[in-house]
C-alpha positions in Angstrom: 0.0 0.0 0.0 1.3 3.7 -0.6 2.5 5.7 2.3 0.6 9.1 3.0 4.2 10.8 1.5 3.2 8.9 -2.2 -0.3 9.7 -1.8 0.9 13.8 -1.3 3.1 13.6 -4.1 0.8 12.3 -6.8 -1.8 14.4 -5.6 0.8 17.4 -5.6 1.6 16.5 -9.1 -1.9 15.9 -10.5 -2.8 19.9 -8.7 0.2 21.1 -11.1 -0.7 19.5 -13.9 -4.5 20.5 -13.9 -3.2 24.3 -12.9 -1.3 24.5 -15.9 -3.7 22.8 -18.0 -5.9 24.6 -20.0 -8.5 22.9 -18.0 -7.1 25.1 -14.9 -8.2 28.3 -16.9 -11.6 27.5 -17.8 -12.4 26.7 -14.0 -10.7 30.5 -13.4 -13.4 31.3 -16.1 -16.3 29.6 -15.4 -15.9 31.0 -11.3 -15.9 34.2 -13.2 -18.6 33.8 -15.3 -20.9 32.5 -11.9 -20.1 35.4 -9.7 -21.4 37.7 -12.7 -24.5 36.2 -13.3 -25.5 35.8 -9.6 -24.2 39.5 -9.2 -26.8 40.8 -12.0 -29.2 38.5 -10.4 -29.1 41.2 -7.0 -29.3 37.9 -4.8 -28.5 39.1 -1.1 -27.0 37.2 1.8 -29.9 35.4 4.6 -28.1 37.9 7.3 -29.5 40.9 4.5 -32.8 38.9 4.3 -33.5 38.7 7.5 -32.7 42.4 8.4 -35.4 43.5 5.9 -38.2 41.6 7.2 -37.4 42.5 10.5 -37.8 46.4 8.9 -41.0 45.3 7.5 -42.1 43.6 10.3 -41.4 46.6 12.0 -42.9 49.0 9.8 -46.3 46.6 9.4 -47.3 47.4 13.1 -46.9 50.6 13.5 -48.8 51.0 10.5 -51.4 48.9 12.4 -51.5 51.0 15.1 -51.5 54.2 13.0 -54.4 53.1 11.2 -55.8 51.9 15.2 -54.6 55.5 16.2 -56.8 56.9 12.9 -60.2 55.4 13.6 -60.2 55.9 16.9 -59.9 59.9 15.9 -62.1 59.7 13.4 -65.1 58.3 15.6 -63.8 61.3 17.9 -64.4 63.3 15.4 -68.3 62.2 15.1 
């Protein structure tokens, strides 16, 4: 059986040869290619997410109680 040392060299060797491949450059390409498109697709992070439906969870109930806060003026108002 090889030893761990074998193992490291061959898989040392098979890293170069792939990096210097023109195989190596259209993985360089393709990562390039991805982070475009999902930039011009605007996706945001979960952390970004979830801050904006906290904001909107936010903003929902004090519109509920504004619009509690209006009727209760307008039967005032009566």
């Amino acid at each position: 059986m090889l030893d761990n040392t074998k193992i490291n060299e061959i898989s040392n060797k098979i890293k170069e040869v792939v990096n210097s491949s023109p195989f190596g450059d259209v993985e360089k390409n393709l990562n390039a290619l991805l982070r475009g498109i999902l930039t011009k697709m605007e996706l945001v992070s979960r952390e970004e997410f979830e801050v904006q439906a906290e904001v909107l969870r936010n903003t929902r109930d004090k519109l509920t109680q504004l619009e509690a806060k209006l009727a209760d003026l307008e039967a005032q108002a009566k």
